[in-house]
N, C-alpha and C positions, 0 to 999 in steps of 0.2 A: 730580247726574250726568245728563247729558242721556243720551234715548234707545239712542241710537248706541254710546259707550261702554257702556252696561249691556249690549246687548246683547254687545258682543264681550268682556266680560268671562263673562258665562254662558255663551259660547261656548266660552270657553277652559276652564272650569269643566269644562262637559261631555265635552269632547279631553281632559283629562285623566282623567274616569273609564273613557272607552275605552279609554285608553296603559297602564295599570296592572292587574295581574289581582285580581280580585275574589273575594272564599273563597266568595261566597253562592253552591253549587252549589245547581240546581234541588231537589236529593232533601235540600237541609237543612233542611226544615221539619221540626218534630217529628214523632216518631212514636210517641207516648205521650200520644192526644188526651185522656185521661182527664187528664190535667192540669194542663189549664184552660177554662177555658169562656167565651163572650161574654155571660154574663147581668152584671149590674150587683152583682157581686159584691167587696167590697173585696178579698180575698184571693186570688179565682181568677179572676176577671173581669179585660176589659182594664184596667183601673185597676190591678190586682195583680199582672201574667205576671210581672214581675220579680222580686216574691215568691217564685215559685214554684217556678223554678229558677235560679239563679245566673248561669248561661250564658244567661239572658234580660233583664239587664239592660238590654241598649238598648232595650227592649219601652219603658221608662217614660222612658230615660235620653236617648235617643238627637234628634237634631236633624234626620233626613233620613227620620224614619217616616212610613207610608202604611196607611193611602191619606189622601188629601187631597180638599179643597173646589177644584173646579176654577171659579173663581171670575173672572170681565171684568177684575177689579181687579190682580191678579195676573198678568195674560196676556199674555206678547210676541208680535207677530206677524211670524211667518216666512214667506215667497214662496219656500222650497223641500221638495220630497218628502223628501230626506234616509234614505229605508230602499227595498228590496224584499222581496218575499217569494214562495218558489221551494217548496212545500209539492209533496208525490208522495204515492200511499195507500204503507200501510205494517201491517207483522201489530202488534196494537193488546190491551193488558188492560183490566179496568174494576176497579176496586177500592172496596171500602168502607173508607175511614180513619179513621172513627167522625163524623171533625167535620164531612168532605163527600165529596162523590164524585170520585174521578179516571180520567179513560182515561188511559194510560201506552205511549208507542208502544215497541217493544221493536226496530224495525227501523228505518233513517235516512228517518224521514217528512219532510225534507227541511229549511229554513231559513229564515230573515230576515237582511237584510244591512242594517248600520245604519253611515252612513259608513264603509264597507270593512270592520268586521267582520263577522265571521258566525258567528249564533247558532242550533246546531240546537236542534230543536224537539225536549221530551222530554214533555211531559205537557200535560194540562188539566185544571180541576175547577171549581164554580162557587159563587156566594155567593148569598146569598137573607135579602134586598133587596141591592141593590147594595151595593159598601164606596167607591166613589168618586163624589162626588156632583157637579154640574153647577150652579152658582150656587145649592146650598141643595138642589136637588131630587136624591132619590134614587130609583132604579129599579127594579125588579121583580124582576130577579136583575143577576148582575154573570159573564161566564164571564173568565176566568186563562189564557194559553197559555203556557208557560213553556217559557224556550230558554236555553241553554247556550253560551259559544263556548269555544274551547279552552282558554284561559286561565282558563276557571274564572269569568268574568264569568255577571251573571243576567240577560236580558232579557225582559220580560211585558208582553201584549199585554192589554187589559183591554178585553171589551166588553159595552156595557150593553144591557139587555134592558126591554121596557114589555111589559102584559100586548097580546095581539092574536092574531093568528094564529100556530098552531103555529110551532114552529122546526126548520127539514128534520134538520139534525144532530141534534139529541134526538130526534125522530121515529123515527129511524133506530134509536137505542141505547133507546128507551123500554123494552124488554121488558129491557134486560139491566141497565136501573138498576133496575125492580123486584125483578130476582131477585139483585145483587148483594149479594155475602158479602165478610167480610173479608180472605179469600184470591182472591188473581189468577184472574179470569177470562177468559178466552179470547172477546177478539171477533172473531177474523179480520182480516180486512181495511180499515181502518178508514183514509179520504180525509178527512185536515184540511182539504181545498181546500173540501169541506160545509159548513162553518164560514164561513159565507157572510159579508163584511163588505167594507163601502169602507176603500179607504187615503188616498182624495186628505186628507181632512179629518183632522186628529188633534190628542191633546195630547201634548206628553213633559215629564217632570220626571226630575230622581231622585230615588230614592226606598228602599225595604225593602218586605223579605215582611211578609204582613200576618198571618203565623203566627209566636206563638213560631220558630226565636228572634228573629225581627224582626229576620234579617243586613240591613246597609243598604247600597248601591250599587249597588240595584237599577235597571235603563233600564226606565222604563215607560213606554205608548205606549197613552194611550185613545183610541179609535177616537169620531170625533164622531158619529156617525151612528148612534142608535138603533135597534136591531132588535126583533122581536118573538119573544112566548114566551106557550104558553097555561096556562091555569091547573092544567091536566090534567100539563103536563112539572113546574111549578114543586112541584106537590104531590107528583109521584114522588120530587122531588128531594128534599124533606125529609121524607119518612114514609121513604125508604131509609136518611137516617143514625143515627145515636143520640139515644138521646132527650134533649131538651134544648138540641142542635144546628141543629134546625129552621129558625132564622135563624143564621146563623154569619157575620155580617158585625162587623168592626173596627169601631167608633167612627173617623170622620177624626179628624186626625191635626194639630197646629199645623204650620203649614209653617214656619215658623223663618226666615221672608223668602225663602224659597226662590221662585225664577222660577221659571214654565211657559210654556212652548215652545208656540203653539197652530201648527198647517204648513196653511197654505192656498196650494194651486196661485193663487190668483185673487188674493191681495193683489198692488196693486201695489206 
């Protein structure tokens, strides 16, 4: 299959998971973290989620699970933007979920528009080391923005982190991840726009949540462009979960020949 048709067949792939509503709402990751964990455990470990509850079957089953190896070999290259994003502050909680941390905005902290849909923006939380890696290499942490559109569709914005100079967003929230409890805390006012990242560069695939239940037909959208994070946020971030939780990153994922979309303004 030459170039050209693959691509316009991934194209059509992808129209179609827009044109169809999606059950993976943001809030359907489990909420009963005590019932599995990421250590290399046959039973409770990603090897076993579908062991563990019934309803997690595509954990082990499924063909379009993430995260993935964002790999040269695998990568089509596209010459268009294809999304925007329209973020406003917004009154914001911070939550302990045992396996990691989440802000949860509770007021319309605004969007992302991905070929004419648009998905609000309902939460973040982050991973430590990355769960989506880059030709092999994985990163220091990994943050999640997860968005919603009407229909019930999921889309996640994934961006990686190397250790370096602080990160203005956790800077911000540093004091309220140390003292965060498992019940909703009150941040105030809380601008995703902080959340400082480029859009020209990116990858998209589809894909799933990388938590039980692992629903799939997920839009994900990693951001190329490495930011930084210092060792001071990374460590709040896992002395504040449960113990055991400390690294809470997925195993990648077999892509099952699944294309990735890489968008660069500059290809010609």
């Amino acid at each position: 299959m030459d170039p050209n048709t693959k691509a316009i067949l991934c194209f059509g792939l992808f129209f179609l998971y827009l044109s169809f509503p999606n059950i993976s709402l943001a809030d359907s990751d489990t909420k009963d973290e005590t019932a599995f964990t990421y250590e290399q455990n046959p039973d409770k470990g990603p090897e076993g989620w579908s062991k563990v509850n019934p309803h997690w079957k595509v954990c082990n089953t499924g063909k379009f699970q993430s995260p993935i190896d964002l790999t040269n070999q695998r990568v089509s290259l596209i010459r268009d933007q294809a999304w925007s994003r329209d973020y406003k502050p917004a009154p914001a909680v911070i939550m302990n979920r045992g396996h990691d941390i989440m802000v949860s905005w509770k007021g319309d902290a605004g969007k992302i528009t991905i070929r004419g849909t648009e998905f609000k923006l309902v939460q973040c939380h982050w991973h430590s080391p990355s769960e989506h890696t880059v030709n092999g290499t994985r990163y220091d942490m990994e943050l999640h923005m997860v968005h919603t559109s009407a229909r019930g569709q999921t889309a996640v914005i994934g961006v990686l982190y190397r250790l370096g100079k602080p990160n203005e967003f956790l800077t911000r929230l540093l004091n309220g991840i140390k003292t965060v409890e498992k019940e909703e805390k009150s941040l105030g006012i809380v601008d995703p726009r902080s959340i400082r990242f480029q859009t020209k560069k990116f990858y998209r695939y589809i894909g799933s949540l990388t938590v039980p239940p692992c629903t799939e037909g997920v839009i994900w959208t990693i951001v190329k462009k490495v930011n930084t994070i210092s060792q001071e946020q990374i460590a709040a971030l896992r002395n504040a979960v449960d113990d055991g939780y400390e690294t809470n990153s997925r195993p990648v994922q077999d892509p099952h020949g699944r294309s990735i979309w890489f968008y660069d303004p500059n290809v010609v």
